[in-house]
C-alpha positions, 0 to 999 in steps of 0.5 A: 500500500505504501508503494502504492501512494509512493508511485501516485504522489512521489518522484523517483521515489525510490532513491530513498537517500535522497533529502527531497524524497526522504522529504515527499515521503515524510509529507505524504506520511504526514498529510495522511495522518492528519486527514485519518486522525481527524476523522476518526476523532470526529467519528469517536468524539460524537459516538461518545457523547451519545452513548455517554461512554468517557472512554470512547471520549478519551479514545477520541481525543487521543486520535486528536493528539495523533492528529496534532502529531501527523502536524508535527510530523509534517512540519519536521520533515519540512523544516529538515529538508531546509539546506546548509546556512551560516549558522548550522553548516552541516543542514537541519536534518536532526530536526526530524530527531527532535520531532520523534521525541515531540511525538513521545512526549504527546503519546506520554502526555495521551497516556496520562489522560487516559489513565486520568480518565480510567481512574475516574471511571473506576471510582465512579463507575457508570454503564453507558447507552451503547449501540451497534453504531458505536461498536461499528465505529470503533471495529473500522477505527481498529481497521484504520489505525492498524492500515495508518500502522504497517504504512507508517512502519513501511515508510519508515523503514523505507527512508529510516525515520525515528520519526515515522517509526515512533508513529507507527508505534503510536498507531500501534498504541491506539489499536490496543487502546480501542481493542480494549475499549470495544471488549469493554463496551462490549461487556458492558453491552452483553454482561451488564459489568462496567470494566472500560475503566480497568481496561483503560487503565491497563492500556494507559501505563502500556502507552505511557511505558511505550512512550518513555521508551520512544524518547529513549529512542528518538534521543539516542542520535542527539546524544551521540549514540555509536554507528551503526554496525552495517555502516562500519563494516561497509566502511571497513569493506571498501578500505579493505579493497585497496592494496596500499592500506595496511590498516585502519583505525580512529573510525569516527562516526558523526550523525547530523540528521537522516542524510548527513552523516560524516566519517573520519578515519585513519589509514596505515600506509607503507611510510616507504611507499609513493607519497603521490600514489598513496594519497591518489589512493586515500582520494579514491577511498573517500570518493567511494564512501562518498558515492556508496554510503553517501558519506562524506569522509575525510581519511587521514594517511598514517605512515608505518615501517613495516619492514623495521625488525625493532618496530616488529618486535615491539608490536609484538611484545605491546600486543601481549602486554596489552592483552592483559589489562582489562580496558585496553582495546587495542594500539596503532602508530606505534614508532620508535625514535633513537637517541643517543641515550634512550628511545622514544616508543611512541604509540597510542593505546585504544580503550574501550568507552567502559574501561574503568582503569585510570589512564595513569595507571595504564601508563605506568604498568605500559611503561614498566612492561616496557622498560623491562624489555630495554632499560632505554625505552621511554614511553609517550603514550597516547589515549584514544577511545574505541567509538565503534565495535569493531576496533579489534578486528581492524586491529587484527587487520593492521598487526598482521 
């Protein structure tokens, strides 16, 4: 159905990386909303006051509030969709993170209602004047609301929208509230016993959990959540391909928004190589995570000697130093300057984001374990973080 209406009011629809795309799909997502959630806001609304039923009531402005969030959701793919300018060079697209978080709070806030509203029907309980109207209206409701759900999940996960996906589960929310309120008219109706109040008040904590975690959720990227996987192992698969890369490492992954994301990284080359045929190779690795990922990449070129036997025996020696303490990812630009008294062992150590040992500490068990193997060692050590998962493979990569 979703590729359906994408064919009708979408060009090119399916270049989803696309900011105009992403933007039509999230209109047409949003303009769809809106016009259901009205209705059946209307329909409810007036269904309710007839039969004197609060829970079909509240069940009704809870489609109100899902039309509010159609709105905000139209309104943040619109403003994300807005280019660069002087004062947010990298665009406006975590707008659309700020709108899911919108749309969690509004279902948290229908959740409150409506245990408010069950609440008050459990104290003073009262049988409502239903009819077969009213059951019908709240069986196409159901039909509505789980059709507005698998599209909003579809788009969503077409064009990768927290946005969409938070309304989904909204949608998905209103589908268990109205399936409770229609088993609980409809025990009213044939059972004579009134239980529209505890049922709301079991879909309200639902709605409320669902929420909270939505905005758990839609907030992770603005915090500076980790890439994802698929997106590093993609990175890591295309340097792989160029012969001239030994190794990889300080992957950084920067995501502003659906669309704009950045990515840093550094490449081990052969410090004895073709300084021009080794950057002509970092451009042709940046232009490809460009094309391919649509990422724009900027790769910083570190020289190693590789053919260096003190160099070797202490990257040996370093890896099985550092296996042993608990915290300690990996390490990468390892050299080795010589003096005429001492040699510098330059390198950097990799800890994992949990690593709970100081970095002092680290250093001096680093330094005595080296200084153990020649009493002229000096150690400079530097501290970098491990920001993906995959650190210790690219680490066995660079070591071979």
């Amino acid at each position: 159905m979703d590729r359906f209406f994408a064919r009708l009011f979408i060009k090119n629809y399916e270049d989803t990386e696309s900011p105009e795309v992403r933007e039509a799909y999230g209109k047409m997502a949003g303009i769809v909303g809106i016009c259901s959630n009205a209705l059946l806001c209307a329909a409810k609304i007036g269904a309710g006051l007839v039969a004197g039923s609060i829970a079909i009531i509240a069940d009704g402005i809870n489609n109100l509030a899902d039309a509010s969030s159609s709105v905000i959701t139209l309104m943040g793919f619109k403003l994300a969709a807005k280019p660069e300018d002087k004062e947010h060079p990298y665009g406006h697209a975590r707008i659309e993170y700020l709108t899911g978080i919108f749309v969690s709070v509004a279902i948290i806030i229908v959740g409150v209602s409506l245990l408010r509203s069950s609440i008050e029907k459990i104290i003073e309980p009262e049988m409502p004047d239903l009819s077969a109207v009213t059951i019908l209206i709240l069986v196409l409701a159901i039909a509505i609301k789980l059709w507005q759900t698998f599209l909003n999940v579809a788009v969503g996960r077409r064009i990768d929208s927290l946005t969409l996906k938070a309304t989904a589960v909204d949608s998905r929310n209103d589908v268990i509230s109205t399936c409770c309120v229609l088993a609980g008219t409809l025990i009213c109706k044939y059972g004579g016993i009134v239980v529209d109040g505890w049922l709301g008040l079991l879909v309200a904590v639902f709605i409320i959990w669902s929420g909270i975690q939505l905005i758990r959720e839609t907030s992770s990227p603005l915090l500076g959540e980790g890439p994802d996987e698929e997106i590093v192992k993609e990175i890591i698969g295309i340097t792989k391909k160029y012969d001239g890369v030994l190794g990889i490492h300080d992957l950084v992954v920067h995501n502003y928004g659906p669309g704009k994301v950045f990515a840093s990284l550094h490449l081990e080359v052969d410090a004895k190589g073709d300084i021009m045929a080794t950057h002509d190779m970092v451009d042709l690795v940046e232009r490809e995570i460009n094309e391919k990922l649509r990422i724009e990449a900027v790769v910083h070129m570190d020289p190693i000697y590789v053919d260096d036997p003190v160099i070797e025996k202490l990257r040996k020696e370093l890896e099985d130093i550092i296996s042993d303490i608990d915290g300690v990812e990996s390490f990468h630009d390892l050299r080795a300057v010589s003096g005429p008294t001492h040699t510098n062992i330059i390198f950097d150590l990799v800890l994992t984001p949990g690593c709970r040992s100081k970095k002092e500490e680290i250093r001096e068990l680093v330094d005595k374990k080296i200084k153990g193997l020649d009493p002229t060692y000096f150690t400079v050590i530097s501290f970098d973080t491990a920001y993906t998962d995959l650190d210790r493979e690219e680490k066995r990569c660079s070591t071979k």
